[in-house]
Predicted model as a PDB file, atoms N, CA, C, CB and O in Angstrom, pLDDT in the B-factor column:
MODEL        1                                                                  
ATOM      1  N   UNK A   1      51.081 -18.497  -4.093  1.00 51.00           N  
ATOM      2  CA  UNK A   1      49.765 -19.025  -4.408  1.00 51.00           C  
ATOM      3  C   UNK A   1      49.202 -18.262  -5.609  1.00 51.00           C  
ATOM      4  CB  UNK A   1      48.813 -18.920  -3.178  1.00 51.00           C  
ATOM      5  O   UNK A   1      49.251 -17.050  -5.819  1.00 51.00           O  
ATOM      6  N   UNK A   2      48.710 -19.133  -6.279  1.00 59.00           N  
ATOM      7  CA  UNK A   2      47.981 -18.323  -7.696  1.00 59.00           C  
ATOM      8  C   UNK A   2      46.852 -17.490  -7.431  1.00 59.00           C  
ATOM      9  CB  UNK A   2      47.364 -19.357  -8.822  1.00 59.00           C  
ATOM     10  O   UNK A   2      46.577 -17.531  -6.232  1.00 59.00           O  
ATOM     11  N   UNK A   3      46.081 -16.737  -8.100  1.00 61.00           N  
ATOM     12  CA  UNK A   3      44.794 -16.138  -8.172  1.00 61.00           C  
ATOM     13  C   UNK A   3      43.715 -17.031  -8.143  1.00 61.00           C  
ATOM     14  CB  UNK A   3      44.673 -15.382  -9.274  1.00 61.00           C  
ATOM     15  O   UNK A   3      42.881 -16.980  -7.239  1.00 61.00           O  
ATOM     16  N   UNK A   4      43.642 -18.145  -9.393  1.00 72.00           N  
ATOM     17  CA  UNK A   4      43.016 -19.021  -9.005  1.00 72.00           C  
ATOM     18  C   UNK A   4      42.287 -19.886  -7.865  1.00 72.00           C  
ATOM     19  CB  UNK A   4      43.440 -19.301  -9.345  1.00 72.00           C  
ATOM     20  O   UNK A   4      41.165 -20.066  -7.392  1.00 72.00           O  
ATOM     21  N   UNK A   5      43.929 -20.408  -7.682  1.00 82.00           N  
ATOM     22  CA  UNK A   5      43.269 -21.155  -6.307  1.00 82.00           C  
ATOM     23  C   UNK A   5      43.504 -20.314  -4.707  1.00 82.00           C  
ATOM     24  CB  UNK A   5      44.138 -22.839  -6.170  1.00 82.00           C  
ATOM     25  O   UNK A   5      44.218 -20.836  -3.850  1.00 82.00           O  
ATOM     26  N   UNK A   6      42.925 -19.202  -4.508  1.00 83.00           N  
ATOM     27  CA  UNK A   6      43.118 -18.304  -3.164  1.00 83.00           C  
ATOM     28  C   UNK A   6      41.515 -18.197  -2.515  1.00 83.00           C  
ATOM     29  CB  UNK A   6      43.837 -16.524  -3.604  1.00 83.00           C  
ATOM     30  O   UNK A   6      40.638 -17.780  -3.272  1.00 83.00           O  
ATOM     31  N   UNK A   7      41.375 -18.345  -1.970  1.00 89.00           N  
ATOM     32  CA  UNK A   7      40.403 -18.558  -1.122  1.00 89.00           C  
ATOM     33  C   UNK A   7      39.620 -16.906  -0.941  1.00 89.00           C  
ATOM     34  CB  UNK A   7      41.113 -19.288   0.295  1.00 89.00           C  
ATOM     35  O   UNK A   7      40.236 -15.857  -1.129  1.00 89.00           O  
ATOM     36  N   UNK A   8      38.349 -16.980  -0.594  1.00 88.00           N  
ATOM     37  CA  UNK A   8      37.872 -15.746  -1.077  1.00 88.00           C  
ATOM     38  C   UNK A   8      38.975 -14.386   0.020  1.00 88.00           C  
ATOM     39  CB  UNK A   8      35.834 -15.774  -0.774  1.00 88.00           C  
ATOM     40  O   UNK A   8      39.510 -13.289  -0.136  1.00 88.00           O  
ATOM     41  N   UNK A   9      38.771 -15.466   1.122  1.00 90.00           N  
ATOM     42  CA  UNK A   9      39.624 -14.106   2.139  1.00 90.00           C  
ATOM     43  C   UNK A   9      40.444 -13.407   1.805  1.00 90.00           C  
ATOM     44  CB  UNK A   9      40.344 -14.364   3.200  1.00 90.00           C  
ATOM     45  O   UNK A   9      40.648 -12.222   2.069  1.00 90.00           O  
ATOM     46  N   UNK A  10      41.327 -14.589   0.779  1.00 89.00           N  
ATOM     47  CA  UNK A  10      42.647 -13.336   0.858  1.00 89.00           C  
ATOM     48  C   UNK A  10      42.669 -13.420  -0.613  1.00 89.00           C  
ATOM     49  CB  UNK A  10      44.454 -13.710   1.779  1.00 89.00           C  
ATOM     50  O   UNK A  10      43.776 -13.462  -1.151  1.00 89.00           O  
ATOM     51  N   UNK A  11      41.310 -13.459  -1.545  1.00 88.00           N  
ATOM     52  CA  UNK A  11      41.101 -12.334  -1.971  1.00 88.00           C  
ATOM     53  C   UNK A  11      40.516 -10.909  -1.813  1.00 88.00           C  
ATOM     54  CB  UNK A  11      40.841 -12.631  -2.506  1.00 88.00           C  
ATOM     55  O   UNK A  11      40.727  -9.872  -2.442  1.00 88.00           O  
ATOM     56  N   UNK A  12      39.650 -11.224  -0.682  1.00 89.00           N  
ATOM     57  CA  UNK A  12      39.102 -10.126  -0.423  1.00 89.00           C  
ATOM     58  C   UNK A  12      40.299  -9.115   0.101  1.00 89.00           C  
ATOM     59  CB  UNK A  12      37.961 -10.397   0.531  1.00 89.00           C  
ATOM     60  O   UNK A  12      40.267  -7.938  -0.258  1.00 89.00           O  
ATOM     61  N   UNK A  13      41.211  -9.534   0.841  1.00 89.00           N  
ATOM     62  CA  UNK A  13      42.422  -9.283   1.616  1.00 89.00           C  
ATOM     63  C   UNK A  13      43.520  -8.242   0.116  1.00 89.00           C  
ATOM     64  CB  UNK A  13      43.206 -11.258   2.294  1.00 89.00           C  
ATOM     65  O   UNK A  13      44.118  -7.169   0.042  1.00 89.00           O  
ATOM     66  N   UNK A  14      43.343  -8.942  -0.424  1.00 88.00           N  
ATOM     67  CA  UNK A  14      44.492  -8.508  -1.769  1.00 88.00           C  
ATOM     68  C   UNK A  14      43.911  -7.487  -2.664  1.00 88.00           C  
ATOM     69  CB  UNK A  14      44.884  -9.869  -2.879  1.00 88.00           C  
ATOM     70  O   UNK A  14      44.655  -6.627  -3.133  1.00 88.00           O  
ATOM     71  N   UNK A  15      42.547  -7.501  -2.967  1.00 86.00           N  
ATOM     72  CA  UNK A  15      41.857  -6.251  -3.268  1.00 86.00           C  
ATOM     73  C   UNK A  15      41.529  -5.059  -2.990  1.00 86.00           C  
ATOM     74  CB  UNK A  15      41.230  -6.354  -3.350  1.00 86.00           C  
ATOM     75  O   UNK A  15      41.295  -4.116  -3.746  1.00 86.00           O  
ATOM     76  N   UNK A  16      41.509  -5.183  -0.948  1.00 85.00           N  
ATOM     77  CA  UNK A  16      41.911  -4.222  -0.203  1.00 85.00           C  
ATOM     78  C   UNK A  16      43.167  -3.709  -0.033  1.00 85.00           C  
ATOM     79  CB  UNK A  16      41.589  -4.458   0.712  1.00 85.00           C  
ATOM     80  O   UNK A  16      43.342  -2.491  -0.005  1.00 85.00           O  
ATOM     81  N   UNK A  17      44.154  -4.575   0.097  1.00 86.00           N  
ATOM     82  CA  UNK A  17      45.413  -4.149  -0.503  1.00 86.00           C  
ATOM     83  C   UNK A  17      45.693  -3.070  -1.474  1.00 86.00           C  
ATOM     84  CB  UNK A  17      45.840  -5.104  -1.040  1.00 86.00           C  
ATOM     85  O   UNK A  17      46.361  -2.053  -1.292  1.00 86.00           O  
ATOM     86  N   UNK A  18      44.801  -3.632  -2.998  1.00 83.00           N  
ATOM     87  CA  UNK A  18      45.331  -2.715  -3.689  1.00 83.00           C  
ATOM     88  C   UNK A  18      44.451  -1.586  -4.414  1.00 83.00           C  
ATOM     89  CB  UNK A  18      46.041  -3.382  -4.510  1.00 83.00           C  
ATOM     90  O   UNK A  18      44.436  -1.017  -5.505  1.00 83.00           O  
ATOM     91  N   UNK A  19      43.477  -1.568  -2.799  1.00 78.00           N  
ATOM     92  CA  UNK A  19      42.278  -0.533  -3.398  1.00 78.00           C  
ATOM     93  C   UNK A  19      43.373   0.804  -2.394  1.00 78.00           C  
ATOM     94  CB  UNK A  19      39.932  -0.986  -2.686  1.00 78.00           C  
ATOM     95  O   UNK A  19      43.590   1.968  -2.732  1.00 78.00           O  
ATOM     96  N   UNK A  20      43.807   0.166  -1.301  1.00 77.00           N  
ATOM     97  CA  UNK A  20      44.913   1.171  -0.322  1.00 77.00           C  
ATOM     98  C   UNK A  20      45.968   1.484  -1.300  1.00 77.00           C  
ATOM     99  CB  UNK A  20      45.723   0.341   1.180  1.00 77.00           C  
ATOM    100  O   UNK A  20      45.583   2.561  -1.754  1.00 77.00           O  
ATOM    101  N   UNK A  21      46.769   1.266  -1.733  1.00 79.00           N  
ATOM    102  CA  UNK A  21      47.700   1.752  -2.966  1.00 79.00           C  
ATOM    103  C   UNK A  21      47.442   2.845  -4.179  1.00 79.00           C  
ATOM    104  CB  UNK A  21      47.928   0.592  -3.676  1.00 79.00           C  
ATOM    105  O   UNK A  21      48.194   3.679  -4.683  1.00 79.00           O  
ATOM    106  N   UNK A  22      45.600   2.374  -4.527  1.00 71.00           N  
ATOM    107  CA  UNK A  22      45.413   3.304  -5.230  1.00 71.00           C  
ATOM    108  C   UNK A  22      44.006   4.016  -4.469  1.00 71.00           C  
ATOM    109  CB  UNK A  22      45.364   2.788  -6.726  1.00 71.00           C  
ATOM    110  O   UNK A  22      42.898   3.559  -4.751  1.00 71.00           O  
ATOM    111  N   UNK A  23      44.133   5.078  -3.562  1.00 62.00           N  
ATOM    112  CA  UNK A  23      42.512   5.346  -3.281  1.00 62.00           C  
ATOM    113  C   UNK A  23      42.224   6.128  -4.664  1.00 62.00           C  
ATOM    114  CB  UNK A  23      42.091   6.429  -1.679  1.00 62.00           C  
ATOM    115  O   UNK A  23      41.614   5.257  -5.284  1.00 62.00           O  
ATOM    116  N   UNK A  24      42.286   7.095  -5.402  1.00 59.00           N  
ATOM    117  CA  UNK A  24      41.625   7.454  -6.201  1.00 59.00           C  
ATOM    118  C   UNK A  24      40.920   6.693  -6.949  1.00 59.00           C  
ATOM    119  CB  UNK A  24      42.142   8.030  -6.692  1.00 59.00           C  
ATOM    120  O   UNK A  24      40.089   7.241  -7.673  1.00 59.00           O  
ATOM    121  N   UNK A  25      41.049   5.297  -6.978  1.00 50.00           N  
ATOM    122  CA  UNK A  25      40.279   4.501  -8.231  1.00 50.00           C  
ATOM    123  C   UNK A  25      39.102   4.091  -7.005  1.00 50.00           C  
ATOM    124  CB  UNK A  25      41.347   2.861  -9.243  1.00 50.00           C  
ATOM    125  O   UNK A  25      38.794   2.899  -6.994  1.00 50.00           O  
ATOM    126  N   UNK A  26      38.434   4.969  -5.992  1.00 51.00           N  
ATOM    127  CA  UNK A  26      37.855   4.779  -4.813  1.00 51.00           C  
ATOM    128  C   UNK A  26      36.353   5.049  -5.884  1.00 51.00           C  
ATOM    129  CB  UNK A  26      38.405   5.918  -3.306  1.00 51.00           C  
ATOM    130  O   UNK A  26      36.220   5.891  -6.772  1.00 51.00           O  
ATOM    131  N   UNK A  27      35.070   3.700  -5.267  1.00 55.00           N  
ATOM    132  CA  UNK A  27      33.727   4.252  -5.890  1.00 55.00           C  
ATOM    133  C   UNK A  27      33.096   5.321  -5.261  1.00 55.00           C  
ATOM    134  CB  UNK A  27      32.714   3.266  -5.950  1.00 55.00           C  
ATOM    135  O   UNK A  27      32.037   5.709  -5.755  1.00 55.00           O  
ATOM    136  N   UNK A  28      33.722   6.115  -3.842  1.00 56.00           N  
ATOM    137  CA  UNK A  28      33.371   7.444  -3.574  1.00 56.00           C  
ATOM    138  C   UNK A  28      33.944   8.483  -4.235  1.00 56.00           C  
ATOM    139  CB  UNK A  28      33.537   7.683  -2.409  1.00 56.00           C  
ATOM    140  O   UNK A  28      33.407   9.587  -4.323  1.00 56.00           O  
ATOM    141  N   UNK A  29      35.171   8.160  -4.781  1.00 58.00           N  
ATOM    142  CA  UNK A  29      35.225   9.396  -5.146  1.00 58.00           C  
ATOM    143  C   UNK A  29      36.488  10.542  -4.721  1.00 58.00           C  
ATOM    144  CB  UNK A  29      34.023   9.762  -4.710  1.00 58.00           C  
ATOM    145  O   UNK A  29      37.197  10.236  -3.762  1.00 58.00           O  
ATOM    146  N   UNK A  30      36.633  11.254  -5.114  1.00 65.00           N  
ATOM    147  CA  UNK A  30      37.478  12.401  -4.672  1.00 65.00           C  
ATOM    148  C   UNK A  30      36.185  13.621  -4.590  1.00 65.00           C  
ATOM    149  CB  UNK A  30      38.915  12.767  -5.931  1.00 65.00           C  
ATOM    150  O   UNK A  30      35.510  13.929  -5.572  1.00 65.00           O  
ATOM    151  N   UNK A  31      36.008  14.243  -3.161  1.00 71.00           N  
ATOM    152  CA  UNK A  31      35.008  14.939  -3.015  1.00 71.00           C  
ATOM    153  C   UNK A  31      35.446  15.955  -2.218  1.00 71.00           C  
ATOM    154  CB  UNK A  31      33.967  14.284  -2.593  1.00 71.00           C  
ATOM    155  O   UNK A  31      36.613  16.339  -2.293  1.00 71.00           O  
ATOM    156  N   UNK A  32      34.451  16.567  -1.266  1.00 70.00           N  
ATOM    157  CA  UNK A  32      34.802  17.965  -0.451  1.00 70.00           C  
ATOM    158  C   UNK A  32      35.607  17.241   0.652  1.00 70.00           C  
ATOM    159  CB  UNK A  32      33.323  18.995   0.219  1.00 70.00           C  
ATOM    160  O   UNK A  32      36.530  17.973   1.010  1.00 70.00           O  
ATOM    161  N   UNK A  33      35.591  16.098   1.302  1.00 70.00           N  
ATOM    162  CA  UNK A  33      36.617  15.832   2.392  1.00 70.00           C  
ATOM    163  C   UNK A  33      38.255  15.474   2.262  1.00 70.00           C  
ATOM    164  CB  UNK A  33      36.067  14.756   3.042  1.00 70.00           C  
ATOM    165  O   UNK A  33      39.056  15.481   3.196  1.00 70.00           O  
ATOM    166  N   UNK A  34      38.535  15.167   0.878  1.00 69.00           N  
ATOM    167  CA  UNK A  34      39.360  15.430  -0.077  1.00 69.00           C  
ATOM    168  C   UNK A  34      39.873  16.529   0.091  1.00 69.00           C  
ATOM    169  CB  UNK A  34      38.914  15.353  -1.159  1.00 69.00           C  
ATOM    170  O   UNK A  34      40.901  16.817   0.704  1.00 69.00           O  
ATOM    171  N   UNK A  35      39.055  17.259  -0.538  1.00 70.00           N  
ATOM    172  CA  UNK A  35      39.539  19.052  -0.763  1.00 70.00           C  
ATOM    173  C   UNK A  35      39.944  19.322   0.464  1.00 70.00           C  
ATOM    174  CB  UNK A  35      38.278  20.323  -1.207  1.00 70.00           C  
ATOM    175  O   UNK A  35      41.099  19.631   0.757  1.00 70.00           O  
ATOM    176  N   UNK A  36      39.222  19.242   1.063  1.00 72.00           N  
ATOM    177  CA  UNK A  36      39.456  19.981   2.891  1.00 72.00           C  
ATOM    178  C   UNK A  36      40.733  19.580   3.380  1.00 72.00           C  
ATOM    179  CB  UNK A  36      38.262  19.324   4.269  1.00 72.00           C  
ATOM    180  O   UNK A  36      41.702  20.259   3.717  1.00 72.00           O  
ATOM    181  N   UNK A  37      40.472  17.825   3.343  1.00 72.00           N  
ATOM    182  CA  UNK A  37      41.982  17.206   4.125  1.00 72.00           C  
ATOM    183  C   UNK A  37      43.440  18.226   3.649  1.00 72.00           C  
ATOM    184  CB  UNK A  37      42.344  15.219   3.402  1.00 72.00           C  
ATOM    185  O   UNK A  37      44.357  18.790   4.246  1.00 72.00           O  
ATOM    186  N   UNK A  38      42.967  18.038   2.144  1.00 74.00           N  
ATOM    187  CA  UNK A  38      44.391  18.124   1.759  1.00 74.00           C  
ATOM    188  C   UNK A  38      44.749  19.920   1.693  1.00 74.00           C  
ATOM    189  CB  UNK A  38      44.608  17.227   0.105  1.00 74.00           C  
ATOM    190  O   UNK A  38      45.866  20.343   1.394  1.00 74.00           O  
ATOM    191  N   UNK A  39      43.649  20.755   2.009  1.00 76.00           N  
ATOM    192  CA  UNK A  39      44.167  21.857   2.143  1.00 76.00           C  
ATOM    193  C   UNK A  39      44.559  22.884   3.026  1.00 76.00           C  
ATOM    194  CB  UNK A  39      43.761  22.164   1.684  1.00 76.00           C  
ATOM    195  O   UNK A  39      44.999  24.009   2.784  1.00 76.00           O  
ATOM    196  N   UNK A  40      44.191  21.971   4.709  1.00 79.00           N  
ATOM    197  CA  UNK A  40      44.383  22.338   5.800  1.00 79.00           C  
ATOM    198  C   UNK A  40      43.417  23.174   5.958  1.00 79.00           C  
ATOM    199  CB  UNK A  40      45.513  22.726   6.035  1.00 79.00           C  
ATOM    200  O   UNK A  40      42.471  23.410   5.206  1.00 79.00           O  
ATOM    201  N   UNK A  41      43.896  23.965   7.758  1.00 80.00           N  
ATOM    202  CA  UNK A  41      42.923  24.665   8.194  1.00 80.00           C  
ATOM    203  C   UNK A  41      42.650  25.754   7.465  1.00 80.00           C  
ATOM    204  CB  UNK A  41      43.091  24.956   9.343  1.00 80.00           C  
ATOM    205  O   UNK A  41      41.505  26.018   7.099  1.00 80.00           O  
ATOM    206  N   UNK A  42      44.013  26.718   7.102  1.00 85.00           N  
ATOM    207  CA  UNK A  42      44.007  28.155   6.835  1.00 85.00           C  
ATOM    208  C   UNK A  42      43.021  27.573   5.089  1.00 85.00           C  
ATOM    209  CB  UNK A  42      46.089  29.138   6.800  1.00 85.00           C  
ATOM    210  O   UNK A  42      41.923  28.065   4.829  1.00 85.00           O  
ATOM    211  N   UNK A  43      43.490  26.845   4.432  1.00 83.00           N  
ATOM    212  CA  UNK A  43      42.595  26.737   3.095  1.00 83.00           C  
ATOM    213  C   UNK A  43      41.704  26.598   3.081  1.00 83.00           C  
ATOM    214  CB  UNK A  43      42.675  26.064   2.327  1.00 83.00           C  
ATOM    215  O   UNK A  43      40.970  27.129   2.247  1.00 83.00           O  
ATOM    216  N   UNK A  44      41.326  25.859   3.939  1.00 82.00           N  
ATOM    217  CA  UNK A  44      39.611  25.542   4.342  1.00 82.00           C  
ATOM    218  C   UNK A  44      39.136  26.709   4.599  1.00 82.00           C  
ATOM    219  CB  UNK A  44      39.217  24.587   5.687  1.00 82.00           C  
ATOM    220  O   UNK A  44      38.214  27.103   3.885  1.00 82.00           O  
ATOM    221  N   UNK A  45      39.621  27.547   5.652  1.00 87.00           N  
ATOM    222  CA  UNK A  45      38.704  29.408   6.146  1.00 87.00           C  
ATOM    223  C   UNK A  45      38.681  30.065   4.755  1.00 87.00           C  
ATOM    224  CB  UNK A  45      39.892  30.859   7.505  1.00 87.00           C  
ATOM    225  O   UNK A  45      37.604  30.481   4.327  1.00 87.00           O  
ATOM    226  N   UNK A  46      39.741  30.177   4.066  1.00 88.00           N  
ATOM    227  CA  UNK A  46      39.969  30.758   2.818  1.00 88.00           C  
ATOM    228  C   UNK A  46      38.773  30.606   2.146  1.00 88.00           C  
ATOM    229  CB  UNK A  46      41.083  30.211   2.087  1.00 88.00           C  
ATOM    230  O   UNK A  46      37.934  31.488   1.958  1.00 88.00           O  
ATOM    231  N   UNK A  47      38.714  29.135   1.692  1.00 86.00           N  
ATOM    232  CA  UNK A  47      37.822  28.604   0.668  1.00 86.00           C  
ATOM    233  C   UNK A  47      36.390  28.718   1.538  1.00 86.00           C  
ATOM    234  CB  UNK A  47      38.291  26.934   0.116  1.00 86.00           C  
ATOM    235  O   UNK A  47      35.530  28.955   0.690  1.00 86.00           O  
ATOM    236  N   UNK A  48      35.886  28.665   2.601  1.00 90.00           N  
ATOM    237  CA  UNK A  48      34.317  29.362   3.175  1.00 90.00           C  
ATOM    238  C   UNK A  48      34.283  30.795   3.224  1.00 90.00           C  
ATOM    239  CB  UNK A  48      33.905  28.950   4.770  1.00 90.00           C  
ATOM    240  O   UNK A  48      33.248  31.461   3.257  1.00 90.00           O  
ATOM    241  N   UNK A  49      35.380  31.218   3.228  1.00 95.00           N  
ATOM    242  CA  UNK A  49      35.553  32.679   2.878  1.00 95.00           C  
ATOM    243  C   UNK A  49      35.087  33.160   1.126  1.00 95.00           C  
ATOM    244  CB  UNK A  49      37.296  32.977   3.180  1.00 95.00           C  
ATOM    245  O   UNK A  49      34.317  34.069   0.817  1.00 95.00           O  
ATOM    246  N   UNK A  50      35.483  32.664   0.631  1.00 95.00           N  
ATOM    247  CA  UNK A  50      35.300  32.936  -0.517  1.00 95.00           C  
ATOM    248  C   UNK A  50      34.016  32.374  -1.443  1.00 95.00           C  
ATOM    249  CB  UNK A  50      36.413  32.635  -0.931  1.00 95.00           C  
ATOM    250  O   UNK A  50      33.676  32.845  -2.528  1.00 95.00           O  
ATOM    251  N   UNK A  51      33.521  31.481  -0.886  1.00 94.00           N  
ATOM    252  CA  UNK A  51      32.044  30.716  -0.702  1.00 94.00           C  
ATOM    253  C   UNK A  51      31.144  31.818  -0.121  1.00 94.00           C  
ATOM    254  CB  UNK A  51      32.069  29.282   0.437  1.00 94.00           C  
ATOM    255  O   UNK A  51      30.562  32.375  -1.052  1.00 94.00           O  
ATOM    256  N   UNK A  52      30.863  32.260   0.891  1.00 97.00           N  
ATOM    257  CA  UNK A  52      30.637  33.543   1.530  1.00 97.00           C  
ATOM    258  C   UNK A  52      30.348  34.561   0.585  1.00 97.00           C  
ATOM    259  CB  UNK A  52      31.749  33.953   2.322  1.00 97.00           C  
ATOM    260  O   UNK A  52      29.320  34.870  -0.016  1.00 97.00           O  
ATOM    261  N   UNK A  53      31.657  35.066   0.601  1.00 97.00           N  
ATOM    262  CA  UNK A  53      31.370  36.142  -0.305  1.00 97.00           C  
ATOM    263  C   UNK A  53      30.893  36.602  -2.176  1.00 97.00           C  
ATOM    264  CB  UNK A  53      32.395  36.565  -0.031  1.00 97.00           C  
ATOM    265  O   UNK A  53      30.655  37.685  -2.711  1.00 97.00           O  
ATOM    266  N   UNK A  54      30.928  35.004  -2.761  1.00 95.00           N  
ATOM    267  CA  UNK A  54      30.483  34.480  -3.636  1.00 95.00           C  
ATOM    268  C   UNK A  54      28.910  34.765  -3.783  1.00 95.00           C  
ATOM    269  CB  UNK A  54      30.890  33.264  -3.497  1.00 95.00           C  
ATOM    270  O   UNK A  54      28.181  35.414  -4.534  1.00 95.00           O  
ATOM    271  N   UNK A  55      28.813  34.141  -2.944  1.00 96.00           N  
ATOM    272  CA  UNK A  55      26.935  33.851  -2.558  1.00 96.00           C  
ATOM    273  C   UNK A  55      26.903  35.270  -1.771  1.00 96.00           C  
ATOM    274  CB  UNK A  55      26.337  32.066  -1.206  1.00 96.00           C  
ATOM    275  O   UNK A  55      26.326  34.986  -0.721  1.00 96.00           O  
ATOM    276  N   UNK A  56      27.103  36.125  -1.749  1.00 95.00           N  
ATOM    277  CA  UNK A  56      26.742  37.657  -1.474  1.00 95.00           C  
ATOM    278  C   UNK A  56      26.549  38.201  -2.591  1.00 95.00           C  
ATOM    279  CB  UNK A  56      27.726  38.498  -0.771  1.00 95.00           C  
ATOM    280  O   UNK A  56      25.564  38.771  -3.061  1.00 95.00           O  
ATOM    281  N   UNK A  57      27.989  37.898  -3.158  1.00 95.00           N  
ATOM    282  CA  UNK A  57      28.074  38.739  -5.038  1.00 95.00           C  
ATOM    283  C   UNK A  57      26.285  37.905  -5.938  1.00 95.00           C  
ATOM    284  CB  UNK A  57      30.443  37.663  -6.455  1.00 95.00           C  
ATOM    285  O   UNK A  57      25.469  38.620  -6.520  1.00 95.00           O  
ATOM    286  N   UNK A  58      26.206  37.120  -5.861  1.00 94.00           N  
ATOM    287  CA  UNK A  58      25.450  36.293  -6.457  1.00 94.00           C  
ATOM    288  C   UNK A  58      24.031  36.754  -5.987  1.00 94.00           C  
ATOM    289  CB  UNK A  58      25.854  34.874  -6.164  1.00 94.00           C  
ATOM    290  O   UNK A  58      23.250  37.212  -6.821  1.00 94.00           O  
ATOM    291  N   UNK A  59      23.650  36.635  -4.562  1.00 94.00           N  
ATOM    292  CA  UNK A  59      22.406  37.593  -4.507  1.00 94.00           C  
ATOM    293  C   UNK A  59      21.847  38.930  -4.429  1.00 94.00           C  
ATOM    294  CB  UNK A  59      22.002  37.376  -3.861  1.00 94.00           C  
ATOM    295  O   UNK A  59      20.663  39.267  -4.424  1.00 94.00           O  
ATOM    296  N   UNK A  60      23.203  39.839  -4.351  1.00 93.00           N  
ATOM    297  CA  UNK A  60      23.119  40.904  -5.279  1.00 93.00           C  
ATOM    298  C   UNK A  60      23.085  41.349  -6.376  1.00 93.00           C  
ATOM    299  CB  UNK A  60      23.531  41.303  -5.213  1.00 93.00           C  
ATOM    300  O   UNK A  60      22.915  42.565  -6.457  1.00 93.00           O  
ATOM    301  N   UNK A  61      23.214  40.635  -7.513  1.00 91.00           N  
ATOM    302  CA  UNK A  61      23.105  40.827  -8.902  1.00 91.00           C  
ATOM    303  C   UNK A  61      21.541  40.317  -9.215  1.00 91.00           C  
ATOM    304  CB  UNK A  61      24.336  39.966  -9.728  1.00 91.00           C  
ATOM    305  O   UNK A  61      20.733  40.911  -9.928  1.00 91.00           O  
ATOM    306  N   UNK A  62      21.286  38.821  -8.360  1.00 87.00           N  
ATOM    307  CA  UNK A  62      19.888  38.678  -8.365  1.00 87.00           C  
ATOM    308  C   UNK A  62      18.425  39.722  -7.925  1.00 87.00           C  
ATOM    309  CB  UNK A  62      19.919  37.670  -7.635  1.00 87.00           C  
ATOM    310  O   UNK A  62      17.308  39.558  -8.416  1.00 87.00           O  
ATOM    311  N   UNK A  63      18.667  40.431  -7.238  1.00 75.00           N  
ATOM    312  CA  UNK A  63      17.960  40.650  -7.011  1.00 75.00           C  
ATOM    313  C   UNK A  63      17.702  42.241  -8.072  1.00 75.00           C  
ATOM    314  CB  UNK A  63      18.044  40.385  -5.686  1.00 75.00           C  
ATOM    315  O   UNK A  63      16.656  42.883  -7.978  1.00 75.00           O  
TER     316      UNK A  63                                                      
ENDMDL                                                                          
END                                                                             
């Protein structure tokens, strides 16, 4: 079946298709649940670890 004549469903159907193939071209985004998923648990403690101690360094120089 052409593009043309497809009925909205399975266009809607075929766009979802190939929004799943590519998520990065996603209008959310690549964001912090991104980061997290893909860096597991131990990266995740790491990275609030280092967030942490960031924002320590940071309001000690402030003040």
């Amino acid at each position: 079946m052409s593009k043309d004549k497809e009925t909205p469903e399975e266009k809607r159907e075929r766009l979802r298709q190939e929004e799943l193939k590519n998520p990065s071209s996603s209008v959310h985004g690549g964001g912090l649940p991104d980061l997290v998923g893909g860096l597991g648990w131990k990266g995740t403690g790491i990275l609030i670890l280092l967030l942490i101690i960031g924002m320590i360094i940071v309001l000690l120089f402030v003040k």
